[in-house]
Each structure stands twice: as C-alpha cells, then as structure tokens.
N, C-alpha and C positions, 0 to 999 in steps of 0.2 A: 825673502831670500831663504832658498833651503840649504841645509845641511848639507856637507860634501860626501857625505855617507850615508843620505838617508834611505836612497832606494833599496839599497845591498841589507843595511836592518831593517826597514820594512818587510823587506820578501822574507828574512830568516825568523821572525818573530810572526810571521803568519805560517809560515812552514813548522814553524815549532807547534803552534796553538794547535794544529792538525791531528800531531802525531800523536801516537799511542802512547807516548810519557806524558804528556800534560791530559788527553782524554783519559785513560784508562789510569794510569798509574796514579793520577791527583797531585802531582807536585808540582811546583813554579817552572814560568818559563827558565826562568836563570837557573835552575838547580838542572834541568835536561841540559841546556846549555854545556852546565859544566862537568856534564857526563854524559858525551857525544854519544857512544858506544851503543848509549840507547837509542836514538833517534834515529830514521831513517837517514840512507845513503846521499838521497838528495838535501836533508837539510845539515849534513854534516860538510857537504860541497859547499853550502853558503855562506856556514863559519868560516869555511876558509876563504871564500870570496869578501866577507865584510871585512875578518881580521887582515886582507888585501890592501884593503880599501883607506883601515886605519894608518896601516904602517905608512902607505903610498904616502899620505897626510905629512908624515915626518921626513921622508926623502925630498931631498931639494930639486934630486933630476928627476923625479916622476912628478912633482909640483911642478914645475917649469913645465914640462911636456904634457901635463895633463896626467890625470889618477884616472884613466880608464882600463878595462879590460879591453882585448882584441875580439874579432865578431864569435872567432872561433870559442874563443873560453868563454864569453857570455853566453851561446850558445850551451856547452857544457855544463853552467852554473846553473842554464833554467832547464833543465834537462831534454832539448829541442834537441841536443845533437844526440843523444840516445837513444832517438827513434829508430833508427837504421843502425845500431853497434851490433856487429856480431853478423852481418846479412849483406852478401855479397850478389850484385847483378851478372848470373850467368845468363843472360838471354844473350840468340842472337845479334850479333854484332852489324848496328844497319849502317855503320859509314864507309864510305868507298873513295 
C-alpha cells in the first residue's frame, strides 16, 4: 500500500535533483527545498502541490472526498497546461 502523498513527493524530489541548486550549487535536496527562490518555477509549483497534498491529509472534508487535485490544476502542477499560456487561436473561424 502506497503513501497518500507519495506521487506529489516523488515528482518534487526529482524535479529538485534536476535543478541547478542541487547540480551546480552542491547543496541538499532539503536545503533547495527550503529556499525555493532558488529553484525553478516549475519545482516551486510542486512544493505547493505536495504541501496540498499534506495539509488535504488533515482536513476531514477533503479526506472524505478524496485529497485529489482537479484535471485542470494537475495539468498546471506538471506544466502541460503551459504549453499554450500566452497564445491565442486567431485562425479562421470554420463553424457555421
């Protein structure tokens, strides 16, 4: 049986391992961790999606309902919806 949080810190401790504070800078995962500032945009989204994830854990109504995220905010979390931010479809208009 896995953890109720384990996907959300899996993806944020390999998103960390990536960035340029544990490559380049030589410090721990947990010390990037706990100076976001440095890590990139997308692994600072996942802090806040795991730290989600925890709190969800202690709410009784998202216990009850399920500790999930929506399609749209996981989307956002693994940066799929970013693909298209900022880029708008001016083509012609083919419905009639």
């Amino acid at each position: 049986m896995s953890r109720p949080c384990q996907g959300p810190r899996d993806e944020l401790i390999a998103c960390v391992m990536k960035s340029d504070c544990v490559l380049k800078g030589g410090k721990s995962v947990g010390d990037c961790i706990r100076s976001p500032q440095e890590l990139p945009l997308r692994c600072q989204h996942l802090i806040a999606n795991y730290s989600d994830c925890k709190k969800g854990m202690l709410d009784m109504r998202r216990r009850f309902r399920g500790n999930h995220l929506s399609d749209d905010a996981m989307k956002m979390a693994t940066g799929a919806g970013l693909a298209g931010a900022g880029m708008a479809d001016i083509g012609p208009d083919t419905k009639k």
